[in-house]
N, C-alpha and C positions, 0 to 999 in steps of 0.2 A: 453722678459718677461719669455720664457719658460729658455732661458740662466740663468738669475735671481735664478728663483725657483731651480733649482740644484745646482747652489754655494751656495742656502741658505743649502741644506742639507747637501753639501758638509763639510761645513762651522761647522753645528751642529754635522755632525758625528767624525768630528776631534775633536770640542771640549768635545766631549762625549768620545774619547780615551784617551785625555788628561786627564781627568776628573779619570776616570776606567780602567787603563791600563791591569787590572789584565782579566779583562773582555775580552779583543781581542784575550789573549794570550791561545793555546791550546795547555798543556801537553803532547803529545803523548806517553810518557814513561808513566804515569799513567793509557792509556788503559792496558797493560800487568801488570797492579801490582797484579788484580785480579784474574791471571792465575796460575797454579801451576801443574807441572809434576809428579802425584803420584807414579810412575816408578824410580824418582830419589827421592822421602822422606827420610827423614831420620827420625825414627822413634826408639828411644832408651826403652830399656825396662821401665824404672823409667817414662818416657811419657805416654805409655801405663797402666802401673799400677796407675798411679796417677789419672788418667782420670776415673777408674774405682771408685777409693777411693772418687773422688769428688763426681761422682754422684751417691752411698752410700750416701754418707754424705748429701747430697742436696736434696735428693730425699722424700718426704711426709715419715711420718711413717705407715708402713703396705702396705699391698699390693696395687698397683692400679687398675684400673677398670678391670673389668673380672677377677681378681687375675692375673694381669701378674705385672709385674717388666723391663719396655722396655730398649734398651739402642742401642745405634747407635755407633760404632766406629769411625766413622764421624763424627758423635758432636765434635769430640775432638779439644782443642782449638791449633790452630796455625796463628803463627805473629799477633794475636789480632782476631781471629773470627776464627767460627767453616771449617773445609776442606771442608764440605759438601756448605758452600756458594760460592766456588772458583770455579774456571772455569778450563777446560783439554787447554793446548795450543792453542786448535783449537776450544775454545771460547764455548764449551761446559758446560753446567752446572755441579758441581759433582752430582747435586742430579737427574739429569735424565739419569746416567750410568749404563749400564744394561750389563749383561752377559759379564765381569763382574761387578758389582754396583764399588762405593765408597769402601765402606765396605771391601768390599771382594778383592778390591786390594792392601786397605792398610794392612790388617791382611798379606796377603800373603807376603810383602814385608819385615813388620815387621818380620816375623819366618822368612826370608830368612836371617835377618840383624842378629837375636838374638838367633836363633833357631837352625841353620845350616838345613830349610829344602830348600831341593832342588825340584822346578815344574819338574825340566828338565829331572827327572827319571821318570815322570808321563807324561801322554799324553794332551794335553787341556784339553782335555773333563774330565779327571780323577784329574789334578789340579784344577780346577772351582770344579768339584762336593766335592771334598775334604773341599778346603773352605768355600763350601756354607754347607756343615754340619755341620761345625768347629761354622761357624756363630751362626746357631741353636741353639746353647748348652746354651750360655751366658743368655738369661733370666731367664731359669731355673733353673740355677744355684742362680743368683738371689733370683729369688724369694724362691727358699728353702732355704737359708738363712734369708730372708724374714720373713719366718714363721717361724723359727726356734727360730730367737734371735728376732722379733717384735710382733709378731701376737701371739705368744704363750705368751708372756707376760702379753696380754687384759686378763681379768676376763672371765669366760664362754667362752673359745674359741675352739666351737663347730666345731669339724670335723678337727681339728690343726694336729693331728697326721693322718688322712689322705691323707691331701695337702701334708703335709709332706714326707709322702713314696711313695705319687703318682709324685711329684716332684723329687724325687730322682731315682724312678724308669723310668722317663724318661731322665736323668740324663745321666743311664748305656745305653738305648736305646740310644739315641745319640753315646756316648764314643764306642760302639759296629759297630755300622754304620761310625762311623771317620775312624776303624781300616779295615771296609771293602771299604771303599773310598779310603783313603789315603795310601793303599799296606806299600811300602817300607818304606814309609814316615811320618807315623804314629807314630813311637816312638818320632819325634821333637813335634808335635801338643802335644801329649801327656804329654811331659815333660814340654812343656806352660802352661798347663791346670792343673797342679800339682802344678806349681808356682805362677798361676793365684787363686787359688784354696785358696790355706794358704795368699794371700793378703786380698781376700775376707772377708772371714772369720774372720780373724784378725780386719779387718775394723770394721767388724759389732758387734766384741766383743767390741772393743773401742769407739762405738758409745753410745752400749748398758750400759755399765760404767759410758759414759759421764751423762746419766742420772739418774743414781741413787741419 
């Protein structure tokens, strides 16, 4: 009897693979598809700027809460979904990368690819803190454009021209702090930030167009 009840299952489980063959089979190449070497990206400038102009474009009209303007360099889209959902080789998440983040590795590697700056004149400690100022600068960059070409457009928009010079004046604070960071290597960040600057810009003029 107990012989019986096992070839019954026996018996069910085969024809349940007959049935769903898709079912028994396990992909092994599809655990690694979720994995990605941010050290080897590649990362062209028209990626980078495009990434910015979307989320311009995408983004509510006017500032968002607290007056900021956020934006993640990791959002950015790659082989169908954002970096920040992929995994480091060693199955790590991007989004719990710390010293240095997501963010901050792929900026670095971009200026390396597009920029010509080089870590390797800087020390660890002096490359990380370079990047992680460089990081800083992008919202409010932002958002003074924000205010500039949206929020100054609303009717009564009280206190517009001080977000305004208080955002720009954190702006030079920043650009001031890049050049005490980033020593030797400050004129590449620099020259990013001057081409990053007139994409911006230009975005928010062609938005502000699109509406009239």
């Amino acid at each position: 009897m107990k012989y019986f009840y096992l070839s019954v299952i026996g018996i069910i489980s085969l024809a349940f693979l007959a049935i769903y063959p898709a079912a028994a089979k396990i992909n092994f190449d599809e655990a690694t598809q979720d994995r990605i070497d941010l050290e080897k990206l590649t990362v062209k400038k028209d990626q980078l700027f495009d990434f910015f102009k979307q989320s311009i474009n995408q983004k509510p009209f006017g500032l968002g809460a607290y007056g900021q303007v956020p934006i993640r360099i990791c959002d950015m889209p790659y082989k169908g979904k954002k970096l920040i959902d992929y995994q480091t080789e060693k199955g790590i998440g991007n989004k719990f990368l710390s010293n240095p983040s997501c963010e901050q590795t792929v900026l670095r590697v971009f200026l390396k690819q597009n920029y010509g700056f080089n870590p390797d004149d800087l020390s660890d400690y002096q490359s990380r803190k370079c990047i992680l100022t460089l990081e800083k600068i992008f919202s409010p960059m932002l958002e003074y454009y924000t205010i500039r070409y949206e929020e100054k457009t609303k009717p009564n928009c009280r206190g517009c021209e001080f977000e305004e010079k208080r955002r720009l004046q954190k702006i030079i604070s920043i650009q001031q702090k890049i050049n005490d960071a980033c020593l030797t290597e400050a004129k590449p960040i620099l020259n990013f930030l001057n081409d990053l600057d007139e994409q911006i810009e230009n975005t928010f003029q062609k938005k502000q167009s699109a509406r009239k």
